[in-house]
VMD Tcl script that builds the backbone (N, CA, C; Angstrom):
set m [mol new atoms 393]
animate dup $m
set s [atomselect $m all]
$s set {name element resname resid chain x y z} {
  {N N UNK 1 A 29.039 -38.735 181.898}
  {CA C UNK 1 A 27.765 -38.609 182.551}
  {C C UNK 1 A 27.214 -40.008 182.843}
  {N N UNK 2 A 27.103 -40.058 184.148}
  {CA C UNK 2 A 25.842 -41.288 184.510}
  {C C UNK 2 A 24.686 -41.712 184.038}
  {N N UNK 3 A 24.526 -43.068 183.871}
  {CA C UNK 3 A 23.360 -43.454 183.603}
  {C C UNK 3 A 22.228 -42.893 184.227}
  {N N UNK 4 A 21.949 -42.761 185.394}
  {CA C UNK 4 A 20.685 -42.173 186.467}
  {C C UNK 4 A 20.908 -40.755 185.714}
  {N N UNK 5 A 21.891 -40.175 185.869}
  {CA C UNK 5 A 21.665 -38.116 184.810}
  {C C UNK 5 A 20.802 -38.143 183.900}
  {N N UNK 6 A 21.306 -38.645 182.981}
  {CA C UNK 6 A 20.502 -39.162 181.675}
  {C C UNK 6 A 19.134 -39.642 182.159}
  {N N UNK 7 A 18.416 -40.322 182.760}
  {CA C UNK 7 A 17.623 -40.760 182.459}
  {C C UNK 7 A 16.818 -40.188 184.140}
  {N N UNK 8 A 16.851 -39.126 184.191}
  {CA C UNK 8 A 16.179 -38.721 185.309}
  {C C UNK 8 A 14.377 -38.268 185.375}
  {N N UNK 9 A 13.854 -38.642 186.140}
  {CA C UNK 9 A 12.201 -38.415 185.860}
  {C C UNK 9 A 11.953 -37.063 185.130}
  {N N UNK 10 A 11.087 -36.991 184.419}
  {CA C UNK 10 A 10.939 -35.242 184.076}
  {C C UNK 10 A 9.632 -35.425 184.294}
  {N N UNK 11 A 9.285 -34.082 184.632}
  {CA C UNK 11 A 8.332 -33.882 185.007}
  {C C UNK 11 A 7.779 -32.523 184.089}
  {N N UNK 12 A 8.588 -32.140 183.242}
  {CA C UNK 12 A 7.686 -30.988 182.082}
  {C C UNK 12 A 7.100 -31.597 181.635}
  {N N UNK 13 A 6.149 -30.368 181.622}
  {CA C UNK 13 A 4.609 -30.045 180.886}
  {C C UNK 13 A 4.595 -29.294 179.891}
  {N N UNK 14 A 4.202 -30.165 178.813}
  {CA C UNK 14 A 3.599 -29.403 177.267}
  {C C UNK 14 A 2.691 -28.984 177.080}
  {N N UNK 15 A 2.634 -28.326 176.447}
  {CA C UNK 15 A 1.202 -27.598 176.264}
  {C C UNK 15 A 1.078 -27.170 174.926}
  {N N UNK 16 A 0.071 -27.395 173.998}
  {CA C UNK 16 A -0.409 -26.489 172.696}
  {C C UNK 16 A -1.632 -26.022 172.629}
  {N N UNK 17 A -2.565 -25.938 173.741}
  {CA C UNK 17 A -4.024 -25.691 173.787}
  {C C UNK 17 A -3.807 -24.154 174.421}
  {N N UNK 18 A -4.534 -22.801 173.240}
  {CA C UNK 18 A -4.493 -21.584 173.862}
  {C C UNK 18 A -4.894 -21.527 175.015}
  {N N UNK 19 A -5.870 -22.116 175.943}
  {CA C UNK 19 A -6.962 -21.661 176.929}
  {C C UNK 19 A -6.079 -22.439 178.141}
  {N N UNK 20 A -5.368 -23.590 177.931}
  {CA C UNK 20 A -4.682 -23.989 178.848}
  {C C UNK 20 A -3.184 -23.035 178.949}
  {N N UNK 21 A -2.301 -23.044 177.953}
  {CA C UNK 21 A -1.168 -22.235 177.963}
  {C C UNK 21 A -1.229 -20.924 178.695}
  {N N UNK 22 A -2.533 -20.295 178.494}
  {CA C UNK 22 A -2.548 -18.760 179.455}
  {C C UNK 22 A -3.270 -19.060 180.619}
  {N N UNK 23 A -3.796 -19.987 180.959}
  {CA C UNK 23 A -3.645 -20.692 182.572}
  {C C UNK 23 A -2.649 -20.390 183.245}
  {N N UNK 24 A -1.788 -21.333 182.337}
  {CA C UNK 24 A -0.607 -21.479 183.208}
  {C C UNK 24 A 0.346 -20.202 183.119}
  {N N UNK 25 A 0.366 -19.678 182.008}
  {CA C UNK 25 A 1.221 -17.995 181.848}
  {C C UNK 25 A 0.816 -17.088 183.246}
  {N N UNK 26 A -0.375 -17.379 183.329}
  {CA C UNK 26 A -0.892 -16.454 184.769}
  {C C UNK 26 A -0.467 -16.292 185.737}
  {N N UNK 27 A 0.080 -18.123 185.942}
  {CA C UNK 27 A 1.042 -17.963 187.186}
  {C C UNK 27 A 2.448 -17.357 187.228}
  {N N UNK 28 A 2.883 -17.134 186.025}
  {CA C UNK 28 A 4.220 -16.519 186.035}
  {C C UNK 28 A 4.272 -15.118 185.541}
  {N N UNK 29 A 3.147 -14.211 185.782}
  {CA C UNK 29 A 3.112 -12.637 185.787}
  {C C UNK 29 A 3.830 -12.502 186.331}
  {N N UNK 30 A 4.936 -11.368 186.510}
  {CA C UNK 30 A 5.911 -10.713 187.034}
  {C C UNK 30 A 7.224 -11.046 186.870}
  {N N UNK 31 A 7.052 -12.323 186.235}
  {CA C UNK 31 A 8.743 -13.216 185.873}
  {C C UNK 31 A 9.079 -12.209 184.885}
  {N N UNK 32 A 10.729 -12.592 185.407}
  {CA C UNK 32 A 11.648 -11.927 183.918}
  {C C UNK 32 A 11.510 -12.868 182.932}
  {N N UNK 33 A 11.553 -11.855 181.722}
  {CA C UNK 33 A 11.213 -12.570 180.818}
  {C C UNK 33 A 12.678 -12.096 179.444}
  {N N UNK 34 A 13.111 -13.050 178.531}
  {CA C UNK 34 A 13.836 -13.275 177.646}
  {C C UNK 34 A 14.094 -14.194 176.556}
  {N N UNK 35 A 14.512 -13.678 175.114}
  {CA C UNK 35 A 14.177 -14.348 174.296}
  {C C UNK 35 A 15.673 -15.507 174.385}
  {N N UNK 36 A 15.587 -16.636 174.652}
  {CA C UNK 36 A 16.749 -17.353 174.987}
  {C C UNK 36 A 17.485 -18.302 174.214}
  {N N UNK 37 A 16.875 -18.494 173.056}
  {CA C UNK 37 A 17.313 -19.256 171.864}
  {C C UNK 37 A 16.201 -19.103 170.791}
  {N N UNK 38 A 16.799 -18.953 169.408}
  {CA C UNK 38 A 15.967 -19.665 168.067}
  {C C UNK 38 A 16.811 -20.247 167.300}
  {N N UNK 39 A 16.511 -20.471 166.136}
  {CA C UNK 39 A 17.105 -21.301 165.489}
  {C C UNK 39 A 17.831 -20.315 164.260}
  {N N UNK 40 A 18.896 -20.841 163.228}
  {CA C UNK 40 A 19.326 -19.738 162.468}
  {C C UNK 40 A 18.673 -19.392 161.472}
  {N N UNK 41 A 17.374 -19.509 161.487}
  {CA C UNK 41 A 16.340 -19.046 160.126}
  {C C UNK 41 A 15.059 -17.849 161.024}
  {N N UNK 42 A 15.537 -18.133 162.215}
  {CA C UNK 42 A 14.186 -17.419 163.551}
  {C C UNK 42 A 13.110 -18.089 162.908}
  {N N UNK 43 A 13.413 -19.625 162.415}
  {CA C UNK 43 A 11.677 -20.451 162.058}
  {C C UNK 43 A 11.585 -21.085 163.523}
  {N N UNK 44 A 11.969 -21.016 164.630}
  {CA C UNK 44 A 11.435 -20.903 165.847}
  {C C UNK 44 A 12.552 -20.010 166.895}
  {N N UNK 45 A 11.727 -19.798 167.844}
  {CA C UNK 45 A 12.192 -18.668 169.215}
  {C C UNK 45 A 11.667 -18.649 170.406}
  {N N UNK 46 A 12.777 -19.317 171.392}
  {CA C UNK 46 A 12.081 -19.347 172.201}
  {C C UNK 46 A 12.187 -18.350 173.409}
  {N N UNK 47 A 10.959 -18.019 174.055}
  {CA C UNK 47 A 10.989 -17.274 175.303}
  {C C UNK 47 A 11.085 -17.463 176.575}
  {N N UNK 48 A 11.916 -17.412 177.693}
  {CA C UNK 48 A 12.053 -18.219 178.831}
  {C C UNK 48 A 11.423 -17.397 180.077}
  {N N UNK 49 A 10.673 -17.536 180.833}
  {CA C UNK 49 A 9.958 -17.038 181.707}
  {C C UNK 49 A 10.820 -17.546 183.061}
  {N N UNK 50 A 11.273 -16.591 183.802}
  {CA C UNK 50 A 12.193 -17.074 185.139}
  {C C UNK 50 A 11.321 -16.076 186.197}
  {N N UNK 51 A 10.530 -17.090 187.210}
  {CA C UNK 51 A 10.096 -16.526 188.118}
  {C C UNK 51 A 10.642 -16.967 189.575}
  {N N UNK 52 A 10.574 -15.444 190.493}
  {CA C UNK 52 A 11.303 -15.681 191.982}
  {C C UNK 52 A 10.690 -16.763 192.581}
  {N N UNK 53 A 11.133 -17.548 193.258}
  {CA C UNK 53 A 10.567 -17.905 194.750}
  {C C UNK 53 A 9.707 -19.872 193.954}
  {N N UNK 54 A 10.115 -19.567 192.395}
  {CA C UNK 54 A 9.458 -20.817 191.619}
  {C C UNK 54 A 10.637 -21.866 191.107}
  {N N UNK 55 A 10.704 -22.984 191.809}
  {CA C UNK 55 A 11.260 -24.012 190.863}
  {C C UNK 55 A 11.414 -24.138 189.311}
  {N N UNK 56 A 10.441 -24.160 188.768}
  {CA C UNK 56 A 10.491 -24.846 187.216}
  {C C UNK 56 A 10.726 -23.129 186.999}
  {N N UNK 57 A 10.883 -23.499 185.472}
  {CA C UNK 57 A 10.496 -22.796 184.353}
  {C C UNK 57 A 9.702 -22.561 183.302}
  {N N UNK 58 A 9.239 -21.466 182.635}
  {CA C UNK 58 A 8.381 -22.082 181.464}
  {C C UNK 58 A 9.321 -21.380 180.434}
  {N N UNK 59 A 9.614 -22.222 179.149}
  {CA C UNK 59 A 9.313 -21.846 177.970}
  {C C UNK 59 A 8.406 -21.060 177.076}
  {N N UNK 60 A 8.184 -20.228 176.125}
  {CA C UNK 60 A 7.331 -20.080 174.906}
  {C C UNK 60 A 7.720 -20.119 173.841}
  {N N UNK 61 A 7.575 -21.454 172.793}
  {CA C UNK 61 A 8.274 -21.754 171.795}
  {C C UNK 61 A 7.492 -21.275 170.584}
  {N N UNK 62 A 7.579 -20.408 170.030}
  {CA C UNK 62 A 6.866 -19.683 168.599}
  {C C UNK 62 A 7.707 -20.345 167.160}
  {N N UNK 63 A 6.496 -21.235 166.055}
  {CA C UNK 63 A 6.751 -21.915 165.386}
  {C C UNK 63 A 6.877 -21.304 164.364}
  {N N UNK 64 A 7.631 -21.246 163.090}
  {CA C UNK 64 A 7.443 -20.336 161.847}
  {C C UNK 64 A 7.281 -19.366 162.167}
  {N N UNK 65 A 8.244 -18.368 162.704}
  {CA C UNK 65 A 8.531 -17.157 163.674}
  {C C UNK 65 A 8.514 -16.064 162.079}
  {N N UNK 66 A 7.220 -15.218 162.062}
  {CA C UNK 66 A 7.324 -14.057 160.952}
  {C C UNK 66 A 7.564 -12.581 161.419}
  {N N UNK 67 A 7.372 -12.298 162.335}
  {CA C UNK 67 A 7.660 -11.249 162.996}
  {C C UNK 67 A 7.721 -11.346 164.549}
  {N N UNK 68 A 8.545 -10.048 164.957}
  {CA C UNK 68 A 8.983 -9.768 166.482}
  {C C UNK 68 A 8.742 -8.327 166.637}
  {N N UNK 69 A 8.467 -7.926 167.824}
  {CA C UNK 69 A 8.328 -6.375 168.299}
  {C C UNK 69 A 8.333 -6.346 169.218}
  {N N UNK 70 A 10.043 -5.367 169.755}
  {CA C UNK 70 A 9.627 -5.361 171.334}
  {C C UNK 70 A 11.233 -5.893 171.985}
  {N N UNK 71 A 11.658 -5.934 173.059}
  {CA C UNK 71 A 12.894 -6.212 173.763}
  {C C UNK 71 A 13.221 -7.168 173.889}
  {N N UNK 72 A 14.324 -7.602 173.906}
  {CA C UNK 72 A 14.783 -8.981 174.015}
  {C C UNK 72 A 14.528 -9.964 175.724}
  {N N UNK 73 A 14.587 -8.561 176.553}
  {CA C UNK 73 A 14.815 -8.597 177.731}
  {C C UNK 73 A 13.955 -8.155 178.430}
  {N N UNK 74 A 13.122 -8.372 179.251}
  {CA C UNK 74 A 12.471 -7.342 180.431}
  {C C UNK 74 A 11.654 -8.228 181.750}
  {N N UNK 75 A 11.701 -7.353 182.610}
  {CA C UNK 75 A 11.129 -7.496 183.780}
  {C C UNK 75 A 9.535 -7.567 183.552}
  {N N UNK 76 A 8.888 -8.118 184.713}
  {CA C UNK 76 A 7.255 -7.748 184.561}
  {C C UNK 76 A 6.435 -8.395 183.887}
  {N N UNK 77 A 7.043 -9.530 183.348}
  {CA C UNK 77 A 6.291 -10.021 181.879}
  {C C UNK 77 A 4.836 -10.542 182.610}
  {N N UNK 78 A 3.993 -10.366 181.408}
  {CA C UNK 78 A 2.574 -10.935 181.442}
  {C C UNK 78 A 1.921 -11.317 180.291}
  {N N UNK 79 A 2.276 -12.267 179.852}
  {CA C UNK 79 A 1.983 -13.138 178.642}
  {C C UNK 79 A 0.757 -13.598 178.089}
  {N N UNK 80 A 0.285 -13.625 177.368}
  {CA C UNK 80 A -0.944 -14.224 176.363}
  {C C UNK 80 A -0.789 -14.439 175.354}
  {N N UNK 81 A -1.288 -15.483 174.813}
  {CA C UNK 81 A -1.500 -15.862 173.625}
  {C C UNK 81 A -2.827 -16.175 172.932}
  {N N UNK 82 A -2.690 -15.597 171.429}
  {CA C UNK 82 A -4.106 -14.823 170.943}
  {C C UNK 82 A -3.691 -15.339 169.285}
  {N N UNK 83 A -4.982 -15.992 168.646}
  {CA C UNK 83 A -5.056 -16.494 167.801}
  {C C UNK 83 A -5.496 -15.363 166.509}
  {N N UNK 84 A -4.788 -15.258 165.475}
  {CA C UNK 84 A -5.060 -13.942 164.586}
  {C C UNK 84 A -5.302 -14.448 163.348}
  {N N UNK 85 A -5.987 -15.385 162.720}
  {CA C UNK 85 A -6.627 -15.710 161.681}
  {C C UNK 85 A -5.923 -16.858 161.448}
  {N N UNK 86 A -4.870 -16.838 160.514}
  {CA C UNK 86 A -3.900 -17.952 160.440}
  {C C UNK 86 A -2.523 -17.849 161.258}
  {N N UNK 87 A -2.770 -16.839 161.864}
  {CA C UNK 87 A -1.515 -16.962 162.364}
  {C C UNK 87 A -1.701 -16.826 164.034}
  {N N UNK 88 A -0.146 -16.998 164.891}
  {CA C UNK 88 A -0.773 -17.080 166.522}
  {C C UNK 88 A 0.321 -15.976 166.685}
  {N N UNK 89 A -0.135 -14.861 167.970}
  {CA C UNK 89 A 0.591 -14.243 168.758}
  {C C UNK 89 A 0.752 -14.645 169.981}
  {N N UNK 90 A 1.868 -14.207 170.638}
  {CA C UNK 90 A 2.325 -14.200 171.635}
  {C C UNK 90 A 2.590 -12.625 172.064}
  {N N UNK 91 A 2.151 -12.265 173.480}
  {CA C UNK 91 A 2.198 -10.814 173.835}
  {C C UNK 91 A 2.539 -10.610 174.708}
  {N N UNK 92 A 2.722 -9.435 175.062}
  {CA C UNK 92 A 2.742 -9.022 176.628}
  {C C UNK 92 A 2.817 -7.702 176.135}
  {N N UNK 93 A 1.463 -7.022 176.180}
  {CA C UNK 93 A 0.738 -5.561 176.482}
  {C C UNK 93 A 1.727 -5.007 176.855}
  {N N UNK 94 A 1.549 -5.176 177.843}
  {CA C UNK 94 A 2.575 -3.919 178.644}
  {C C UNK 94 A 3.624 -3.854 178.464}
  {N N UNK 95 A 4.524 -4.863 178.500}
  {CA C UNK 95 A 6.131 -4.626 177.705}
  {C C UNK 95 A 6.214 -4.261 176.330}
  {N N UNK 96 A 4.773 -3.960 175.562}
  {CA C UNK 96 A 5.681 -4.267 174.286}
  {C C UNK 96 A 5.992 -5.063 172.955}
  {N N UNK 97 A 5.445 -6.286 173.560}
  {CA C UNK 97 A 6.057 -6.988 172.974}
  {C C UNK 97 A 5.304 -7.952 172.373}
  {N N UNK 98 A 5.521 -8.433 171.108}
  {CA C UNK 98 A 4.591 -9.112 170.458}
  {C C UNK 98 A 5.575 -10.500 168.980}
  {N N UNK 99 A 5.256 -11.626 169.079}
  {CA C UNK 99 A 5.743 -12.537 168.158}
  {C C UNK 99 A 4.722 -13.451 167.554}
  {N N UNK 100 A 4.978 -13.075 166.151}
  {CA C UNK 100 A 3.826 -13.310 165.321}
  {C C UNK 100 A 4.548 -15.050 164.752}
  {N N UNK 101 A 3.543 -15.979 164.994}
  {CA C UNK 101 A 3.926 -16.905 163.966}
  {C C UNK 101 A 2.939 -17.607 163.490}
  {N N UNK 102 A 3.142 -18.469 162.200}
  {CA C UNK 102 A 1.955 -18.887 161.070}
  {C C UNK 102 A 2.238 -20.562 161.158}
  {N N UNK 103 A 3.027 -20.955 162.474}
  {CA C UNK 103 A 3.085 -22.232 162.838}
  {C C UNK 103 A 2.740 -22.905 164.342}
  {N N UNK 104 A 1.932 -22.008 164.811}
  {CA C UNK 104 A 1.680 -21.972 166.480}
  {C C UNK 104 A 2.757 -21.898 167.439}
  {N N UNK 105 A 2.817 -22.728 168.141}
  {CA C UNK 105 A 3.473 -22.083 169.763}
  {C C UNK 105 A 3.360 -23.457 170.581}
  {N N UNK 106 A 4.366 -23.697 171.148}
  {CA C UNK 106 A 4.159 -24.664 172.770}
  {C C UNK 106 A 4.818 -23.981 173.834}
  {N N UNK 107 A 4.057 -24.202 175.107}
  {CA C UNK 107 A 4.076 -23.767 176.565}
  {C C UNK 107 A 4.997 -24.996 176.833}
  {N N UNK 108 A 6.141 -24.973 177.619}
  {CA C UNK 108 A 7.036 -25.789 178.261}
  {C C UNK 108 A 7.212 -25.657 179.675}
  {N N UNK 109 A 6.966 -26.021 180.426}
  {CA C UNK 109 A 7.012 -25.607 182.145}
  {C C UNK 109 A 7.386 -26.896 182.094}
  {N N UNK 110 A 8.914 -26.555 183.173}
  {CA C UNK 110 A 9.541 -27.776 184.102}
  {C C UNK 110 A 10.893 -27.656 184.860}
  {N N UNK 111 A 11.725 -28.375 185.092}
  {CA C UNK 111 A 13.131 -27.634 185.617}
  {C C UNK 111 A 13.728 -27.223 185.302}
  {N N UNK 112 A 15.065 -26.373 185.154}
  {CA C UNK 112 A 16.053 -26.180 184.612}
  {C C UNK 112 A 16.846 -27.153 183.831}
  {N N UNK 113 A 16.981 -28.164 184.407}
  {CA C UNK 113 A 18.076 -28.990 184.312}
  {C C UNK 113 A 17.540 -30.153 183.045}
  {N N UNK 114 A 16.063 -29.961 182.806}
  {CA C UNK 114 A 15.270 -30.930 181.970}
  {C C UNK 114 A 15.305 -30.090 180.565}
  {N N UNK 115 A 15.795 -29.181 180.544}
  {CA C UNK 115 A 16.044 -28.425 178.929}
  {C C UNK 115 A 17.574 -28.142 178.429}
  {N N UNK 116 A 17.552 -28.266 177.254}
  {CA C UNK 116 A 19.307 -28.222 176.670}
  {C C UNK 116 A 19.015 -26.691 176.721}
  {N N UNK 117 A 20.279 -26.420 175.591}
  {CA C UNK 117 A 20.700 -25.190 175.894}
  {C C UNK 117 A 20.484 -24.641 173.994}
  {N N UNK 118 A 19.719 -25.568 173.245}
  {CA C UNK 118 A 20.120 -25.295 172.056}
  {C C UNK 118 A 18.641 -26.078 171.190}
  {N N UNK 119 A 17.957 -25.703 170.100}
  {CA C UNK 119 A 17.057 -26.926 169.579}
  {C C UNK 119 A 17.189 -27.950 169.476}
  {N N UNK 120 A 18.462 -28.161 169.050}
  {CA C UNK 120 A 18.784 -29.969 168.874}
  {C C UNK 120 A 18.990 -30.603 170.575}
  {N N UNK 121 A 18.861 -29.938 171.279}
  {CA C UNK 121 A 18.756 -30.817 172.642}
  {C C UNK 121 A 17.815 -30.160 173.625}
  {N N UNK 122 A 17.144 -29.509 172.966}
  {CA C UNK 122 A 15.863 -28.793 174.004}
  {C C UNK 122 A 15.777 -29.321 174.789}
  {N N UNK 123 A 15.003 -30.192 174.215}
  {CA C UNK 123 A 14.542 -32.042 175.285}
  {C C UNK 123 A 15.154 -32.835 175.492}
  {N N UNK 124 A 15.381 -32.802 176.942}
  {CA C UNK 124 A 17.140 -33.525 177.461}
  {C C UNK 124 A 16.404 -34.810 177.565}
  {N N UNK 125 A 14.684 -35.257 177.883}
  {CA C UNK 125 A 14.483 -36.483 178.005}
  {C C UNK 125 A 13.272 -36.294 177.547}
  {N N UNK 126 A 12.515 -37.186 176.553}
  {CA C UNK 126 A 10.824 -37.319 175.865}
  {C C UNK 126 A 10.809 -38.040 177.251}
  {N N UNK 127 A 10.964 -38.960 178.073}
  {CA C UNK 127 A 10.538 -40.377 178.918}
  {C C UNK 127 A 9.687 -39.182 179.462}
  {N N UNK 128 A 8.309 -39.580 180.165}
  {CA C UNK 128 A 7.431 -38.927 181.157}
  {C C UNK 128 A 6.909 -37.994 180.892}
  {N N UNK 129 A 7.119 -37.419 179.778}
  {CA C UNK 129 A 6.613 -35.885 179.058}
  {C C UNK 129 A 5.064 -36.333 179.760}
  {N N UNK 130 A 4.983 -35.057 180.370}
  {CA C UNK 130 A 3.188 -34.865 180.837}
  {C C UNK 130 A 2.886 -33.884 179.587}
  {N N UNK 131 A 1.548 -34.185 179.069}
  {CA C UNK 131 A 0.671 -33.644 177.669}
  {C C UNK 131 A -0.599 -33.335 178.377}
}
mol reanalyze $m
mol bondsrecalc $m
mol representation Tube
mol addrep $m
């Protein structure tokens, strides 16, 4: 791999603020949605939001993952996230589906090509991280 591969601009966006994260979830109502990696303890899991006709992607990374309910897989998604005393959910009403964790959550929106395929290389580059 080339030097320029490696070190290509990124342009994902992090996010850990509830009120901003379902901003941006809004725009990707109707994306398919799937749980696309965690780790081998499920102390994180992440959810990948793939919408038509959209460049990037978003992530939903659930931290200290205590519970799950609901499909691995589905169409339609419409996401929120909702703060439950000590702990944070992640939802989508209508599918179903709900992931409880007691370590919060980050929103990831950006390209394909700017995320690994695994935790230890999620983040193909920190350089430019927008916060």
């Amino acid at each position: 791999m080339e030097w320029q591969e490696i070190h290509k601009p990124v342009t994902m966006k992090m996010i850990d603020n509830i009120l901003e994260a379902n901003k941006l979830l809004q725009n990707y109502k109707g994306a398919h949605a799937k749980i696309f990696m965690f780790s081998p303890t499920f102390g994180r899991m992440a959810v990948k939001l793939i919408a038509k006709n959209v460049s990037k992607v978003v992530y939903i990374v659930g931290v200290n993952c205590e519970h799950i309910v609901g499909n691995f897989s589905f169409d339609q998604a419409c996401f929120e996230i909702e703060r439950n005393g000590e702990t944070t959910e992640i939802i989508d009403k209508q599918a179903g589906f709900k992931l409880t964790t007691s370590g919060g959550f980050t929103v990831l929106e950006g390209k394909e090509e700017e995320f690994g395929t695994t935790f230890n290389d999620f983040i193909v580059s920190w350089d430019n991280l927008e916060e």
